[in-house]
N, C-alpha and C positions, 0 to 999 in steps of 0.2 A: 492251486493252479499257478502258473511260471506267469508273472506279471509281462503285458504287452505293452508295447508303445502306443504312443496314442494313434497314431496313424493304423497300427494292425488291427488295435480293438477297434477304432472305427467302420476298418475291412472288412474283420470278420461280423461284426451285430450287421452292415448292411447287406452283407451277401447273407445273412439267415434269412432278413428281409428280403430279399431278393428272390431266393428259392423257396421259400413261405415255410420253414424249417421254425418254430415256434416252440418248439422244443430247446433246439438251442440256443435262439434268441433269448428264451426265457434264462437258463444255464448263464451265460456271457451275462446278464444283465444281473443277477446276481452274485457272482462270482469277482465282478469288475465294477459293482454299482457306484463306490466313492471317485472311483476312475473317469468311469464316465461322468460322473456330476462335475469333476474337476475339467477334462475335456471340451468339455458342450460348449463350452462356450467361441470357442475357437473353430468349431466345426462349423458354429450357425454362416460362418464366410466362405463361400463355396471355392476351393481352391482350384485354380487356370484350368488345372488338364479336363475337371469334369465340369465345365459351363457350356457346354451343348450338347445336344443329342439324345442316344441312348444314354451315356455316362452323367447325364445332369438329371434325365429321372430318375435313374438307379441310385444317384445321392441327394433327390428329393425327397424319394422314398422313404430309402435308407433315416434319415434323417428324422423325419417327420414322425415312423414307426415308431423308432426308441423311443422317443421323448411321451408316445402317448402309452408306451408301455408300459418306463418309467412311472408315465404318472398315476394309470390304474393297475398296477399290481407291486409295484414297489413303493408306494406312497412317496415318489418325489413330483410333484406337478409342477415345479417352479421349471422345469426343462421345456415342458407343454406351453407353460405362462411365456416363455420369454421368446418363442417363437410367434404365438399369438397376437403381442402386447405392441401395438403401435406408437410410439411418441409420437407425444400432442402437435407438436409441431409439422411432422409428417403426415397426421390425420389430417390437419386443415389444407395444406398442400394439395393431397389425396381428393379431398374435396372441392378443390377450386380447380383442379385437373379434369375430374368427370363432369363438372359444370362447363367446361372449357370444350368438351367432346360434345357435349348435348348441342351447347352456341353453334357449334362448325357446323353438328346434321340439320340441325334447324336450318343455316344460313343456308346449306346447300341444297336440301328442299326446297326451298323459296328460289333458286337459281342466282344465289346473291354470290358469289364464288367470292371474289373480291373480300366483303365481310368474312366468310368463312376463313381464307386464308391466312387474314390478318389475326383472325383467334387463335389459328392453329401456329403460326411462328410467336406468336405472344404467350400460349403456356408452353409452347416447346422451349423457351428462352426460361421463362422462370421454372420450367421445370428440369432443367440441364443438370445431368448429373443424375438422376433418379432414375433408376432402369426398370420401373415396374411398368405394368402391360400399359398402365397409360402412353408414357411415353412411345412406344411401338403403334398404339393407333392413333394418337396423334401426330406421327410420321407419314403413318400411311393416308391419314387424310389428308394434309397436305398436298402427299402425291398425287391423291383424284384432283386436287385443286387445280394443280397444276395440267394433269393431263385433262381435262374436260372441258377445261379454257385453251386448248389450243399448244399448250408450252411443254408436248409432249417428250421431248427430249430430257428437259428441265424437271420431270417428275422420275426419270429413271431415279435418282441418284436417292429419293425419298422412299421408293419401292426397295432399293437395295438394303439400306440401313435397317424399316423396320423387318426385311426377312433375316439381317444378321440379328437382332433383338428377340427374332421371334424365336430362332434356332439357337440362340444362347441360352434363353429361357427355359426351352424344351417345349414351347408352345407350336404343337402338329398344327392346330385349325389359323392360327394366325400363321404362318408359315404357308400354308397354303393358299390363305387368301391374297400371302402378299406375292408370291410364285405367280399365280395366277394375273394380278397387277402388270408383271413383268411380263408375263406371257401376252397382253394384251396390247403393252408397249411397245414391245419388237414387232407383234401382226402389222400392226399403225406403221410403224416403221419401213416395213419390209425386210426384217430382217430374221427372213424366213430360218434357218439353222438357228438362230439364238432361240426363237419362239417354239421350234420342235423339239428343244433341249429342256426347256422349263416343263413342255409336257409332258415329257416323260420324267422328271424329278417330282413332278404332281403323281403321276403314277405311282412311283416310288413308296411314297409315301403313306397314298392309299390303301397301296397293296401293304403296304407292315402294321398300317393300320384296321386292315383286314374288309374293306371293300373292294373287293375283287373284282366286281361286274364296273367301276366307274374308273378305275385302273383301267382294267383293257379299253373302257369308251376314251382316256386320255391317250393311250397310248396310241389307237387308231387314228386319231387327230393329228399327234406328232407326226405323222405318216404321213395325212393330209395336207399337213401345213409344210412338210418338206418337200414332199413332190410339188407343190406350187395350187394353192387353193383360187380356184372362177372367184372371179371377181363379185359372182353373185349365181347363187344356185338354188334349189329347194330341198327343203329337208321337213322328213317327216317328225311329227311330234305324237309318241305314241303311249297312254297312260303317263304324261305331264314329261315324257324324255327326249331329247333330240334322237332322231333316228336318222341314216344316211339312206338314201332309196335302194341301194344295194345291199342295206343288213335289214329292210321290210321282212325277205321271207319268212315265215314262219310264224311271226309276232300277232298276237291276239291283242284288241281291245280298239277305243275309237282312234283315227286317223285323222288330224290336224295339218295341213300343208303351211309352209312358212317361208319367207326369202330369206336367207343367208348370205352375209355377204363375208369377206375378207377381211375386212377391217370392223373393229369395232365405231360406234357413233357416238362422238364428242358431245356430252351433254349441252355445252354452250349452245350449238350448233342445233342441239333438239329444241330448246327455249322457243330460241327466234321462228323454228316453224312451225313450234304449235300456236305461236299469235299468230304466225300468216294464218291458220288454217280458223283460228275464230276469227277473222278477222276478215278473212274472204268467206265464212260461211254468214259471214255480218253484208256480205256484199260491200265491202271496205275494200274495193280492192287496190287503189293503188298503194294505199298501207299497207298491204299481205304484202303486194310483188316485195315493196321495200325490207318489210322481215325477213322473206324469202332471201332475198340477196343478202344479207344479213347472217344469213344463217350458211349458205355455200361461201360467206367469205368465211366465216368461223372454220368450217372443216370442209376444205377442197375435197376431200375423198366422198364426201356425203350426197347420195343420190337425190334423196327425199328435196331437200330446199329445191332442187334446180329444180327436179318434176314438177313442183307445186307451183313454181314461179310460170312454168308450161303451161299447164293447166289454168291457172291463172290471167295468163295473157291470151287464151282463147277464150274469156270471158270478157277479155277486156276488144276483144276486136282485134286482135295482134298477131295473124296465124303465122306469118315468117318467123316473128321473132320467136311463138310458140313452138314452130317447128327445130329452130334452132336447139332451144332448150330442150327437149328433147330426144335432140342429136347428140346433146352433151350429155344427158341421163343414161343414155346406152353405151356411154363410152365408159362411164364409172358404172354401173351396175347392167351389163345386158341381159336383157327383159324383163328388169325392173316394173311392176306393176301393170302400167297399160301403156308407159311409155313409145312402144313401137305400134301399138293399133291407134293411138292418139299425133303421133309425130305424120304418119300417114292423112290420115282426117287433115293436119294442119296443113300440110302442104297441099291437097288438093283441095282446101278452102285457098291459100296462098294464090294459087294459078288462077283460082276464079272456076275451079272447075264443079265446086261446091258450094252451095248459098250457105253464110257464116252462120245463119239462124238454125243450121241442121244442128250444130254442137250445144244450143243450148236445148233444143227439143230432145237430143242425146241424154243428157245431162239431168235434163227432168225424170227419166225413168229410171233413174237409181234411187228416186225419193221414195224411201220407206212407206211413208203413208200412202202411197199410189193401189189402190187394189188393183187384180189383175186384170180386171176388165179397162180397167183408162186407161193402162200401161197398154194396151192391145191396141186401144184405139188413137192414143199418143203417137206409137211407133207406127203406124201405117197413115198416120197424118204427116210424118217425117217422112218417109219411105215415097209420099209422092211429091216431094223434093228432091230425094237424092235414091239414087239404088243403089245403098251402100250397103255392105254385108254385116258392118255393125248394128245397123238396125233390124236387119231380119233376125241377126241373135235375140236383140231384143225383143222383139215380137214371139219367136218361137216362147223364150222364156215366159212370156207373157202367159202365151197359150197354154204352154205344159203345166201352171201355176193352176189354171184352169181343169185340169186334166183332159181337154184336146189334143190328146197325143197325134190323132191324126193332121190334124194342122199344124201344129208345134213343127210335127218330122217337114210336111211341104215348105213352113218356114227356114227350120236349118238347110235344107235340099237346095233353098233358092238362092241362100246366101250362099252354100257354097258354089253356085253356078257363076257368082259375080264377085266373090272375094277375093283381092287378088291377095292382102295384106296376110303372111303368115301367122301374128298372135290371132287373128280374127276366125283364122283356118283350124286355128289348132282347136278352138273353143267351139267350133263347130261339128267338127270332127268328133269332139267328145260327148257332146251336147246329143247330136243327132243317134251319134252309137249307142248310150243308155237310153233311147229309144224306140229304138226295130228292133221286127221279131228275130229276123235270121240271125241264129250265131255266126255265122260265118259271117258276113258281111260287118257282124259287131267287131268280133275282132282285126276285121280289116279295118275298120275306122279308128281304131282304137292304135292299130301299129301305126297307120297314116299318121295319127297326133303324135306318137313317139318319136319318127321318124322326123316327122317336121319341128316340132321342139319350139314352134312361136311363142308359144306363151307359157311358160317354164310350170307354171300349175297343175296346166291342163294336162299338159304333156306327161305329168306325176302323178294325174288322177289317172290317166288311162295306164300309165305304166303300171299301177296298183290293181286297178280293176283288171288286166290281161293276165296278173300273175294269180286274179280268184276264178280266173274262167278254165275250168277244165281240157274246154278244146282248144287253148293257144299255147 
């Protein structure tokens, strides 16, 4: 056989690999065997054109094949060995690198970011110049460091590098996760086109790597996120997946409702509200309000702190400034949890049109341990303080717990006679409809909630419950 270069013989043994041709892999490895033992070595350095992609598996492969070919059927293992064979000094490096990974998740579990950071630029320093997968996720940790404290701009540049690492490598699952990093970047951002671009190279991806069904769930997104995604919506979650309320139809299994908002939530920002919220269930509260502030300074976009601080100050006696807060909840997230049936309640505690003791009698009937019967009789000890429509919910629920449907219904019926508040309506609307007989009238109540859209849940229960009734 007419001797090759080493560059052809390399060509041709990795395209055998390649086409899984074993045959003539086996042929070229015997025919060129002192060739290749002489080559190998220079091959172990992966040259420019094939360091990413499809072209850097095909000469990973490539690569890695021969040598274990070599070593079981041609008796040469020293090709095998010398890919396998780490220096000692690279070991221990190795090893103070993934001790260096562990420091940073621990620190960032603890919510120490700070610490975290500082591990993470201190082995990316000493590990400079070494381009195995450490390096690439200690990039990327970095960049959570960065984004999750606030310094979201400042974390692009750490997302960018480990997806060039990842894609050099030929590493799909890191590649993705760091795509995705960036994808969550530009949302935070607003930099709607940048963020629909990365979802669809997620797809991409996906799709060559042959998940098909979460390809088109990113691609749908890109779509989402280009047309301009609500500030806050709901979305179903159906067998553990995000589902949109208009791709429901059809899908089998239980049904989860969830808020969704635009922007991802800055873990700093998460910290400080879940002290407010042990902290205000400590009845701590001008300590919560202060976490709470704490936490809307950390991440201006984030609905949760402000609410809690809402919610909060009507415990504390404060319904103006609750109302406020409030006001500002629905300007970052509208219909954000109860924020619009609660801003209501504040304000006409504020005007003196409601005694302020009605919101903590409120507030007692969400307590778990309540059976149904003191919840019934809680709420109509409220109820002759105030004839507000939030309390007849409560009482109906009371009752239905009980299975008094017939009272439950008179409950929702009277609320909606005096509710003027839309989230309050809409839960009524729902509430009262999975309970009368007439279908007709069910699905009248049930378009009334969709139509009305007070309280983004309800509004998504009945829009689900309309599409299982035959006659709507």
């Amino acid at each position: 056989m007419e001797p090759l270069t080493p560059d052809a013989l390399r060509e041709a043994l990795f395209n055998a690999v390649d086409e899984g041709d074993l045959d003539h892999l086996s042929a070229l490895c015997e025919s060129h065997e002192q060739a290749i033992c002489d080559a190998f070595p220079g091959w172990r350095t992966v040259p420019e054109p094939f360091r990413a992609g499809p072209r850097l598996r095909w000469y990973i492969q490539g690569l890695t094949s021969v040598a274990q070919h070599m070593a079981a059927l041609r008796g040469r293992p020293e090709l095998f060995a010398a890919l396998t064979t780490v220096p000692d000094d690279t070991q221990e490096l190795l090893k103070r690198l993934e001790q260096a990974l562990a420091d940073v998740d621990a620190f960032a579990a603890q919510g120490r970011y700070e610490d975290a950071e500082l591990a993470a630029r201190a082995a990316l320093l000493e590990g400079k110049g070494h381009k195995g997968g450490h390096q690439a996720m200690l990039t990327g940790r970095l960049g959570e460091c960065l984004f999750h404290t606030g310094r979201v701009e400042g974390a692009r540049a750490p997302f960018e590098e480990t997806l060039a690492l990842c894609e050099e490598s030929g590493d799909d699952q890191g590649s993705l996760a760091a795509l995705f990093s960036l994808f969550e970047v530009h949302r935070y951002l607003g930099e709607t086109a940048e963020a629909a671009a990365r979802a669809e190279r997620i797809a991409d991806i996906l799709e060559r790597l042959g998940d098909a069904d979460e390809a088109r769930a990113f691609r749908r997104r890109a779509a989402r996120v280009r047309a301009g995604e609500p500030r806050c919506r709901v979305v179903a979650i159906v067998n553990d997946r995000p589902v949109e309320l208009d791709e429901l139809a059809g899908l089998q299994g239980s049904v989860q409702f969830i808020y969704e908002r635009n922007r991802p939530e800055l873990r700093v920002s998460s910290i400080a509200t879940e002290e407010g919220e042990r902290l205000g269930a400590a009845r701590e509260f001008v300590r919560a309000l202060e976490a709470f502030r704490r936490g809307a300074a950390a991440d201006r976009h984030n609905p949760s702190p402000v609410y809690q601080a809402g919610v909060t100050c009507l415990f504390m006696g404060r319904p103006a400034e609750a109302a406020e807060l409030f006001r500002k909840t629905e300007e970052l997230a509208p219909g954000w949890f109860r924020c619009r049936a609660y801003r209501f309640l504040a304000e006409r505690i504020a005007a003196g049109a409601v005694d302020p003791e009605v919101f903590a009698l409120l507030s007692e009937l969400d307590r778990p341990d309540l059976d149904p019967t003191e919840k019934a009789r809680r709420a109509e000890q409220a109820l002759a303080k105030a004839d507000l429509g939030l309390l007849h919910l409560a009482l109906g629920d009371a009752l239905a717990a009980q299975r008094k449907n017939l009272e439950a219904r008179a409950a929702y019926r009277r609320g909606l006679d005096i509710a003027e508040e839309p989230d309050v309506r809409t839960q009524l609307l729902v509430k009262l409809g999975n309970l009368v007989d007439d279908p007709a009238e069910r699905v009248r109540l049930y378009r009334d909630a969709v139509a009305l859209g007070g309280n983004l849940l309800f509004a998504a229960v009945a829009r689900l419950s309309l599409a299982s009734l035959p006659s709507a």
